[in-house]
N, C-alpha and C positions, 0 to 999 in steps of 0.2 A: 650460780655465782653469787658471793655474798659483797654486797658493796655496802661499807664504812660512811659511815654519814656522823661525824659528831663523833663517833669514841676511838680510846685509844687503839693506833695501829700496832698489830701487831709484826713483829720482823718476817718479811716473806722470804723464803726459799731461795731468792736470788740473788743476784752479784749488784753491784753500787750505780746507782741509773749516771751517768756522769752530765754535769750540767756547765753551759758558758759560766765565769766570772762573772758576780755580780755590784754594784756601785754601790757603797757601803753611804749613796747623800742621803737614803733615807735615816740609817743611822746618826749622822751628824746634823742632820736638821731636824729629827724627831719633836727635842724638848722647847724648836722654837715659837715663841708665844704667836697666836695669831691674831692678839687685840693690840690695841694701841696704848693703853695700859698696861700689857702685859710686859712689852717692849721695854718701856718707861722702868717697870721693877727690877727688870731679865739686868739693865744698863744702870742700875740706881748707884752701883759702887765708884764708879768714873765719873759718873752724873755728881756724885755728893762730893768728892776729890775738888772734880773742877769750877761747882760753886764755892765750895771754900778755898778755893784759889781767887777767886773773883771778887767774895767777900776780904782777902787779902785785899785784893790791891784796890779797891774802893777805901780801905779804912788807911791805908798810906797813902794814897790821895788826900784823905783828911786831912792826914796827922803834916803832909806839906802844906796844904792851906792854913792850918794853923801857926807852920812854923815860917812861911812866909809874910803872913801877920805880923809876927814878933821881928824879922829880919825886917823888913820897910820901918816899923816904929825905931828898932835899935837905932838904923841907921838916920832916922830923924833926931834921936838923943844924940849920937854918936859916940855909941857903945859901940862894942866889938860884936861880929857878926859872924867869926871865925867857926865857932859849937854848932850853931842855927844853921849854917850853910851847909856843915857834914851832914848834919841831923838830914836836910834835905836829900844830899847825895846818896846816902845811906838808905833814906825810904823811896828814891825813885829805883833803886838798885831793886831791893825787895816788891814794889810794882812788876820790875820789868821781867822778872822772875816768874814773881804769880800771875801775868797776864799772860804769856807764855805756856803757865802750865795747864792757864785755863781753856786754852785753845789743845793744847796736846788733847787733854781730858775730853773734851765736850765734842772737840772736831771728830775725836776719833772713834765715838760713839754713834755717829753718824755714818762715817764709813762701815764701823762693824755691823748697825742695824742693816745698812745696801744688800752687804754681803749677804748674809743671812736670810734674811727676805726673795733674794733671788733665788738661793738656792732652796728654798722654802715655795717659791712660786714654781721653779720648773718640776721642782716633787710631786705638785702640788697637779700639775698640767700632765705630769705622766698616768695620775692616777684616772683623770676625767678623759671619759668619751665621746664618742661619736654624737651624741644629743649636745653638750655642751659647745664643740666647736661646730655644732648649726647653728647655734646660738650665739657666738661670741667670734665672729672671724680672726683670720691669722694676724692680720695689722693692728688690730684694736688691743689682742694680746700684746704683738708687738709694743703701741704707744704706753701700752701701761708696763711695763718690763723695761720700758725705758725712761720716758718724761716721768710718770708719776712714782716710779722709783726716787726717782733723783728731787724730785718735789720733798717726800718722806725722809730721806737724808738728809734736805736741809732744814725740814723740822726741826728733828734732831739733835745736828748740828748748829747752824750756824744761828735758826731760830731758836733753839733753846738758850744760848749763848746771848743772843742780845737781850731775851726776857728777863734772866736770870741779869745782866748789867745793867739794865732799866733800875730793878729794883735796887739794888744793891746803889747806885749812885744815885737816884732819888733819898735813899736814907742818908748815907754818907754825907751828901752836898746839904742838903735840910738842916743836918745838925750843926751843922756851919752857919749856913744863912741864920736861922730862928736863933742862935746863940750871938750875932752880931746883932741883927736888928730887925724883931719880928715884922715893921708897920714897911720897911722896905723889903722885905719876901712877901708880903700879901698884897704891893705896889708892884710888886715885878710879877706874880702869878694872876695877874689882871684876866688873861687869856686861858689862864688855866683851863674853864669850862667850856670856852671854844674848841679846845684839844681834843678834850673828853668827849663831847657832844660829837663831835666830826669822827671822831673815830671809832664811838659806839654804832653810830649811822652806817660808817664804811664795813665795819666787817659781818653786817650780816649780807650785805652785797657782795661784799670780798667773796665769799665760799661759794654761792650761786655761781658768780660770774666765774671764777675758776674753773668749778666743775665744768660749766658747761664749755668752757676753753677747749679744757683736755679732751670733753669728749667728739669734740668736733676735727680735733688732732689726731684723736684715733681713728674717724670716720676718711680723712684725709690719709692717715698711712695706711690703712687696708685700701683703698684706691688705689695709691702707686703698688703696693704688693702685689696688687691682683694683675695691674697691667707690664710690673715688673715677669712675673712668671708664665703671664700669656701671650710675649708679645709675639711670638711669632703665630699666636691665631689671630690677634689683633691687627699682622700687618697683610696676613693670606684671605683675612675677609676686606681690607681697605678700611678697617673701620676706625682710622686712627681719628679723622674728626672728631665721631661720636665720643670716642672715649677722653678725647681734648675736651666736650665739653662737658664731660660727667666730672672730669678733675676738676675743670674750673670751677664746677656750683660747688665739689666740695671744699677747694679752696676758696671762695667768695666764704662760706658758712665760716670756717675758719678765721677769716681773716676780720667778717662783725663780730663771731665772737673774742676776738684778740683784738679788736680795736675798743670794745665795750668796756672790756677788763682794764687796756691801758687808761681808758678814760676815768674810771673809778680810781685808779694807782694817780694818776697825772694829776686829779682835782686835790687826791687828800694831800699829797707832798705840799703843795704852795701851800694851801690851808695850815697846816702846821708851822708852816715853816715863815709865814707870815704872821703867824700869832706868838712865835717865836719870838721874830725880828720889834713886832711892838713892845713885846715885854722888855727885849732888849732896851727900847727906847727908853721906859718906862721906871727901869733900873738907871740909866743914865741920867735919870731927869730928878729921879727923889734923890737917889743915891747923891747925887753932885749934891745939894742941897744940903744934905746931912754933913756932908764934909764940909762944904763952908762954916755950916754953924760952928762945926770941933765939938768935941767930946763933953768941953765942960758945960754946954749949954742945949746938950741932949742931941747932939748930932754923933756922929762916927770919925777914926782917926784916919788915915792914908794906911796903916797898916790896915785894920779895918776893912777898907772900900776895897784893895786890893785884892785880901783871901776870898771877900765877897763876891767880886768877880770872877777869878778862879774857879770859886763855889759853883757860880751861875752859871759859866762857860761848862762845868762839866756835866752839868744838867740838859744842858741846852741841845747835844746831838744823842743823850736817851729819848730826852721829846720828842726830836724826830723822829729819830729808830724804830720808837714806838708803834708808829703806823708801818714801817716796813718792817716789823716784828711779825705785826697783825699780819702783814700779809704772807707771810714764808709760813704763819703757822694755819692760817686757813686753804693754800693752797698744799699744806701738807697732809690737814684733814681730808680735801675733797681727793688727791691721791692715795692715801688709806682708803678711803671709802670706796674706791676705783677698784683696788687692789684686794680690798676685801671682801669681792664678788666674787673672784678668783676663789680665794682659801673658803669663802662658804658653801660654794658650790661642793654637791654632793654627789659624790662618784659613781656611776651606774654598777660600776665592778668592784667589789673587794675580796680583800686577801680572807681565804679561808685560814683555819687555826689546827692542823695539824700537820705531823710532823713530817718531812722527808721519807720513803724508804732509804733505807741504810744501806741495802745488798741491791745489788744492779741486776742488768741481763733484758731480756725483752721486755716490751711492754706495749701492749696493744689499747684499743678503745672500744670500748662500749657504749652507743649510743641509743636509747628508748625514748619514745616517742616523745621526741625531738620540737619544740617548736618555737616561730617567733615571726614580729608583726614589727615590720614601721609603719609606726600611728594603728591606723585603724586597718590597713592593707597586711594581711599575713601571707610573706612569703615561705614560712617552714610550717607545715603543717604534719604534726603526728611521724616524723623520721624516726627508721628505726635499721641499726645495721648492726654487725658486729664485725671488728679488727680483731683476729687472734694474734697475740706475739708472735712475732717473725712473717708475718703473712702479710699480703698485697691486697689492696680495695680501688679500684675506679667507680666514681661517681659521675653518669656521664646525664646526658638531657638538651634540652632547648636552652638557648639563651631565654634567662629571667624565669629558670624553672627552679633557682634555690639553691646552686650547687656553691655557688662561692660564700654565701649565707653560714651554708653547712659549716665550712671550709673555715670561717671566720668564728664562729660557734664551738667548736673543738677545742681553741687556746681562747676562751671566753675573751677575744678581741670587739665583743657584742657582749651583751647580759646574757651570759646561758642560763638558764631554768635550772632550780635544786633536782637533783635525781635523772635529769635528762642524758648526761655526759657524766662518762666515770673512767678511769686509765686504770687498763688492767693487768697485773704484776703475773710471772711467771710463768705459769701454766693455768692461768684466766682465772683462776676462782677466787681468786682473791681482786677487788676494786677499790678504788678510792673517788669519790663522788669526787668532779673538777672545782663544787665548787669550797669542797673544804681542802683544799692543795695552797698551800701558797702562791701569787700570780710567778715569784721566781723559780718556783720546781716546776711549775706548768709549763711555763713558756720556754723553759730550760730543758723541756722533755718532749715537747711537740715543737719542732720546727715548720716554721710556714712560709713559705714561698708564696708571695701574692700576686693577683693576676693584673693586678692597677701597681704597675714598678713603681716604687720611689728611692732613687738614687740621693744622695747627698754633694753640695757644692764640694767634693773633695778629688783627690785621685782614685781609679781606679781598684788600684790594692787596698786605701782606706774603705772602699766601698766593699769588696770581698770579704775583707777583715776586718770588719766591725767588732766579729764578739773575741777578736784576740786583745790581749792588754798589751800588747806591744807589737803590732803591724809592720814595724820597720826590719826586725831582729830579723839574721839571716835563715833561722828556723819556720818562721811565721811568713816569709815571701815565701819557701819553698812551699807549705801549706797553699799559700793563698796560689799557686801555678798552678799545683795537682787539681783544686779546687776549680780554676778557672778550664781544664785541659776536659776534667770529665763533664762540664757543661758547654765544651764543645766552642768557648770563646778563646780561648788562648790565643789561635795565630793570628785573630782579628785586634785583640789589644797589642801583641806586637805589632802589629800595624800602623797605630794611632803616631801621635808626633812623639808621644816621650813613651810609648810603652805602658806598664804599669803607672809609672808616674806623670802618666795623663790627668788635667784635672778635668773632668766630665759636665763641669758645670752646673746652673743651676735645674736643680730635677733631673740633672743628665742631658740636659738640652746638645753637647758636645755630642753622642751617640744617639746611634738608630733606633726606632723599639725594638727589632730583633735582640739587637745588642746590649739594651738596657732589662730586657728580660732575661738574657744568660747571666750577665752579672749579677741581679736579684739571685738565681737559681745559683750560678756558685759560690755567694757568700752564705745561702740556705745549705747546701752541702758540707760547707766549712767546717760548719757546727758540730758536725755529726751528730745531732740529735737522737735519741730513742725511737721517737715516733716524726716521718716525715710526711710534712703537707705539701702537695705541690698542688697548686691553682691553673691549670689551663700552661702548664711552663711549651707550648707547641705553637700558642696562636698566634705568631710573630716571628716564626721560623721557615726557611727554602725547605726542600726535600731532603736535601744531601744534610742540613743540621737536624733535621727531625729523625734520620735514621740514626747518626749519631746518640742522639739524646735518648730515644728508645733503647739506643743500649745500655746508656747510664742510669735509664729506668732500671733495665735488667739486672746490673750488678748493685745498685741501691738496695731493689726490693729483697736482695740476700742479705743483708746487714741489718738490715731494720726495719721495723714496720711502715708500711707507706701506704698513704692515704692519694690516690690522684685524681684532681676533679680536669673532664678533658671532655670534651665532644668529638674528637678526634680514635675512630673504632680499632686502629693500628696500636693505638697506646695502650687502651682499655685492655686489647686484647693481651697484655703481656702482664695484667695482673690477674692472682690467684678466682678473684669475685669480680662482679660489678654492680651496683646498684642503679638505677635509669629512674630519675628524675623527672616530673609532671607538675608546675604547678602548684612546688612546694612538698609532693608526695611521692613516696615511694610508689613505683608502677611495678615494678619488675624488678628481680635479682635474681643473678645464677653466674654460671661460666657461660665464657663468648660462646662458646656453640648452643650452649641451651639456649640462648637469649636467642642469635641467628635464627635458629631454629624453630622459636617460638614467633619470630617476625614481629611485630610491634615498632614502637617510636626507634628502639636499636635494629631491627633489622632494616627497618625505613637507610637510618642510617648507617647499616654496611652497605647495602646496595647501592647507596650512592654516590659514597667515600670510594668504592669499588671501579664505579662508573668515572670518576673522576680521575681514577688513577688510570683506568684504561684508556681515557682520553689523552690523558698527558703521556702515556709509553705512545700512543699512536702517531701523538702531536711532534713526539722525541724521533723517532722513527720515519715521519716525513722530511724530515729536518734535516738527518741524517744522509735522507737517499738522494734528496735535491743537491748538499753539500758535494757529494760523489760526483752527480753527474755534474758540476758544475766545473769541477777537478778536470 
């Protein structure tokens, strides 16, 4: 068998392997930046739009303060005021215009970075493994996909927007003031340096404190997650105290670190805002002054005192803003920064770089000496079997002897090893190493059925019909019945309160495990996949659905190659091989009779799967002849 590793494939012999529809977000989020800067460039054209909307209406702000000036003097000569007044009308029209268009711009650069980002993170989370989410729980994912999401868009947004207004009316308003009367702008910026000082002081607090907010926020929703989806072990062990006080410490941590934050936010407002209000005074106090004097003896006019005020008033809530500028854009840093643990993290699994086969038909697996360790513990040691196209394999053994390992290793849902795993075309001689396959033709070619279900908070049908693009269509329910009938659930979901359009709840909590393991199993058949994995689909089943399912075994294993990992020697028995698992290694492999025959860990267990069933006809049989005479 010659297997492809790196060069071009060549077209095999067969017909078009057919694979699920796949979600084209990796395409549409590919070219999205994953720096903070990169963002910043990606958005620069609506970014530059909406400061020069902003630099609009700062500079007719001016041009009213100016023309306000002349309108108070006119009307102390008692000139006509008629020109001056439009002149006004006319530039607060053009403000109201560009303030408007500054918020279109800027706001909506914000929402588009959300989007983008999200869709960027869940790409992002599909690609990363089993090591990452030990690492990083489901809640803590959660707070950052949501709060520090929404932190990042107000960067953005509404932070970019005031920074960009800061500047733009500190100029604006300056040329005003300094052009009336420099000695009363450097009497009213008394406090200038209190601003300054207080607010270089807060925002290297600001970032800390945030940070550590959020991530105490995160530690707080993975809590409620975890006791959200266990509550019914939480409530069959009584252990609802304990876990009442693990929330509580993690809400106490939450709640110093969100009191500490509002105390750094609570100090800088009045400080500003108090240095503010003096200057304010400060202005009324020279300013008055200069106006008594009059103009001719080096004071200012009432036109004058007026625009200056104007002037000052519009300076006066960028000074503020200023600190809650600082603050939208430090906690937008420490939410990047949050978020960009995420996008750095580094995939254990990547996509290989060759192409699709073209022509379809069987395709089986080949796997050589097979192996893998968590941590330092190796449970696959040295596996080696072969799947020919169209043919059947059980993989059977002890619990914690590697079989569902294996099982997960085939569709590299684990780092499979270069050269270990290869899918092979036709009539076997031809291979393709798994891991130069792209992860969508792999996974689109081996279907896998898992032995740990996980259901989705949906309905039923949406659960069977995952890989259809339209689950509702009357073509795709008919699928999803056939589907649900040869896994042997059908007349139990007509059962449920709405049938198919049961919603099963969270993880499936609404069903049983029997039940929540056939629904796995007939949305795994849905697919019709090339090559099928099934994980233990027996160990949560009566007798009367195990003999059913065995038969679904039987007409599967005609259509396609099937891989079944089972402990169960009934099942084993109805594929073509079987492999018997040890500890990680392969011990034994043949047909059930050779295996029987040779006695071993499989013949251990037919004699006792044997003994069990003879038990239970005997146990059926008492049962039966007591009911008789009881008649």
């Amino acid at each position: 068998m010659e297997v492809l590793a790196g060069e071009p494939y060549m077209a095999p012999r067969t017909a078009p392997v057919s694979a699920p529809p796949v979600s084209d977000a990796g395409a549409r989020f590919a070219n999205v930046p994953r720096t903070m800067g990169g963002q910043f460039r990606r958005h620069l054209a609506p970014l530059v739009f909406g400061t020069l909307c902003l630099a609009t209406f700062q500079y007719a702000m001016n041009r009213i303060d100016w023309a306000t000036k002349a309108t108070v003097d006119r009307l102390q000569n008692g000139a006509s005021v008629g020109a001056v007044v439009a002149t006004i009308f006319a530039l607060a029209f053009v403000g109201f215009v560009a303030r408007v268009g500054s918020r279109w711009f800027i706001f909506n650069v914000g929402r588009d970075v959300e989007y983008e980002l999200r869709g960027l993170l869940l790409e992002k989370l599909h690609t990363l493994g089993a090591a990452f989410y030990r690492k990083m729980p489901a809640g803590d994912i959660m707070s950052r996909a949501s709060n520090d999401l929404m932190q990042v868009r107000l960067l953005f947004g509404f932070g970019a927007l005031n920074l960009a207004n800061v500047l733009f009316a500190l100029v604006s308003a300056l040329q005003v003031l300094l052009a009336i009367s420099p000695r009363l702008t450097l009497v009213s910026f008394v406090t200038l340096p209190i601003i300054l000082g207080s607010t270089r002081t807060v925002s290297k607090r600001l970032y800390t404190y945030t940070k550590e907010n959020q991530e105490t926020l995160g530690k707080l929703t993975e809590r409620v997650q975890a006791n959200l989806s266990g509550v019914r072990v939480v409530r069959s062990f009584a252990l609802e105290g304990f876990e009442e006080k693990r929330f509580e410490d993690a809400n106490r941590d939450y709640l110093g670190a969100s009191l500490r934050l509002a105390r750094l936010r609570g100090l800088f407002g009045p400080i500003t805002a108090a240095a503010t209000s003096i200057g304010t005074l400060a202005f009324f106090w020279y300013g008055g002054t200069l106006l008594l004097r009059g103009v001719a003896s080096g004071g200012i006019s009432k036109g004058d005192f007026f625009a200056f005020w104007l002037a000052y008033g519009r300076m006066t809530w960028p000074m503020i803003a200023l600190g809650f500028s600082i603050a939208i854009l430090q906690r937008g840093r420490a939410g990047w920064a949050r978020l960009a643990e995420i996008f750095d993290a580094e995939p254990e699994i990547v996509d290989g770089g060759l192409a699709a086969p073209t022509n379809g038909g069987p395709v089986g697996i080949s796997v050589t000496n097979l192996e893998f360790a968590y941590g330092e513990r190796r449970v696959v040691d040295g596996v080696t079997f072969e799947v020919p196209p169209g043919t059947s394999l059980a993989v059977v053994g002890r619990t914690g002897s590697g079989k569902s390992t294996v099982a997960m290793l085939l569709a590299r849902l684990l780092p499979t090893g270069r050269g270990q795993v290869a899918l092979t075309y036709g009539d076997g001689k031809t291979a393709i190493d798994v891991c130069d396959l792209p992860l969508t033709t792999l996974r689109g070619s081996v279907g896998y059925a898992q032995q740990d279900t996980f259901l989705f908070s949906t309905t039923v049908a949406k659960n069977i019909g995952l890989a259809l693009n339209d689950s509702d269509s009357p073509e795709a329910m008919a699928r999803i019945e056939a589907a649900a009938k040869e896994a042997s659930v059908y007349e139990e979901i007509l059962g449920l309160p709405e049938g198919f359009d049961t919603v099963v709840g969270e993880r499936g909590v609404q069903l049983s495990g029997g039940q929540k393991q056939r629904v796995a199993l007939a949305r795994a058949l849905l697919r019709e996949p090339p090559i099928l994995v099934l994980d233990d689909p027996l160990s949560a089943v009566d007798a009367r659905t195990e003999a059913n399912i065995l038969a679904a075994i039987d007409r599967q294993k005609t259509q396609r190659t099937l891989l079944l990992v089972t402990h169960r020697v009934a099942a084993a028995s109805r594929c073509d091989r079987i492999v018997v698992l040890d500890a990680g290694k392969v011990i034994a492999s043949g047909t059930h009779d050779e295996l029987v025959a040779a006695g071993g860990i499989y013949g251990s267990f037919a004699a006792e799967q044997a003994a069990e069933k003879e038990l239970e006809a005997f146990g059926s049989a008492e049962v039966t002849e007591l009911t008789g005479e009881s008649r």
